[in-house]
N, C-alpha and C positions, 0 to 999 in steps of 0.2 A: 225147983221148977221155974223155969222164964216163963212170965209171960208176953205173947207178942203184942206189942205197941200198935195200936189202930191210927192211922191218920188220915183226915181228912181231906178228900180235892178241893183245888178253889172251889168250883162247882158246886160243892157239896155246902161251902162254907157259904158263899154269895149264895145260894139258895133256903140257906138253915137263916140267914140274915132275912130276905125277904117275907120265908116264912114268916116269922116274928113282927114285920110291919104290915104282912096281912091281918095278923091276929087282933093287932090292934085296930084295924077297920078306919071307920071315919075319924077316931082321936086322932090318928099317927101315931109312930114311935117314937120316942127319943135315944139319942144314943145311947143313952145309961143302959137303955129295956133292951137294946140291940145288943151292945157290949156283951151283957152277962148272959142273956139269953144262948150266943152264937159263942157264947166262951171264947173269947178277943181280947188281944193287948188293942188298948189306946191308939199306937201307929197303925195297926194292919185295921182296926176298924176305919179311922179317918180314907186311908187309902183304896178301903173295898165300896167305902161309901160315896169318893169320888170316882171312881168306875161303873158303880153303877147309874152314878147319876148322868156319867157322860156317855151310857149304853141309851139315857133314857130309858132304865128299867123300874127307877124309884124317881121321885120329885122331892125337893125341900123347903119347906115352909119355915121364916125366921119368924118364930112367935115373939122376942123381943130382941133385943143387942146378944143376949146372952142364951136363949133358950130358940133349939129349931125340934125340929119333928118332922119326919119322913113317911111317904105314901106310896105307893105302888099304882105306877102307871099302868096304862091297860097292856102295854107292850111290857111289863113285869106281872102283870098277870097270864098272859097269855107263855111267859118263859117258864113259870112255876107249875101251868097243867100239863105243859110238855115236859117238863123234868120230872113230873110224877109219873107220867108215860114212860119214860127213860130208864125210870127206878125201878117201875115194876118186871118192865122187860128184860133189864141187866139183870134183876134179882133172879127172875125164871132162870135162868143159864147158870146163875151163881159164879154172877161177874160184878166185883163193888164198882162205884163209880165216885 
């Protein structure tokens, strides 16, 4: 018996990431907690985290030389209640996204 392989949209993926630096709240996240969290290789995290940053959906604070942590702007919040809108909407129709 196959079974069929699920993949995720960027969408999905940039959204499962922000989730994760909502959860964190006032601490922020750090890449690590994003990484495994959002299940990411190392390049595609660095590369979803500069998109987001240059969406203005997340901000990055360098807590020293070597350690940063990320936030979710209000313009990343206000993308993650509409992508919840979105989820539940496609989900009604039994359309993934």
């Amino acid at each position: 018996m196959t079974r069929k392989r699920s993949y995720r949209s960027k969408m999905r993926i940039l959204a499962d990431m922000m989730r994760t630096i909502q959860k964190e709240g006032m601490e922020g996240a750090g890449p690590t907690k994003i990484l495994y969290s959002a299940n990411l290789s190392h390049d595609r995290l660095t590369q979803y985290l500069d998109e987001l940053i240059t969406k203005n959906l997340i901000r990055e604070e360098e807590i020293d030389e070597q350690s940063r942590v990320y936030f979710l702007t209000d313009k990343g919040n206000e993308f993650l209640r509409e992508f919840v809108k979105m989820e539940r909407f496609s989900e009604a129709f039994g359309i993934e996204i």
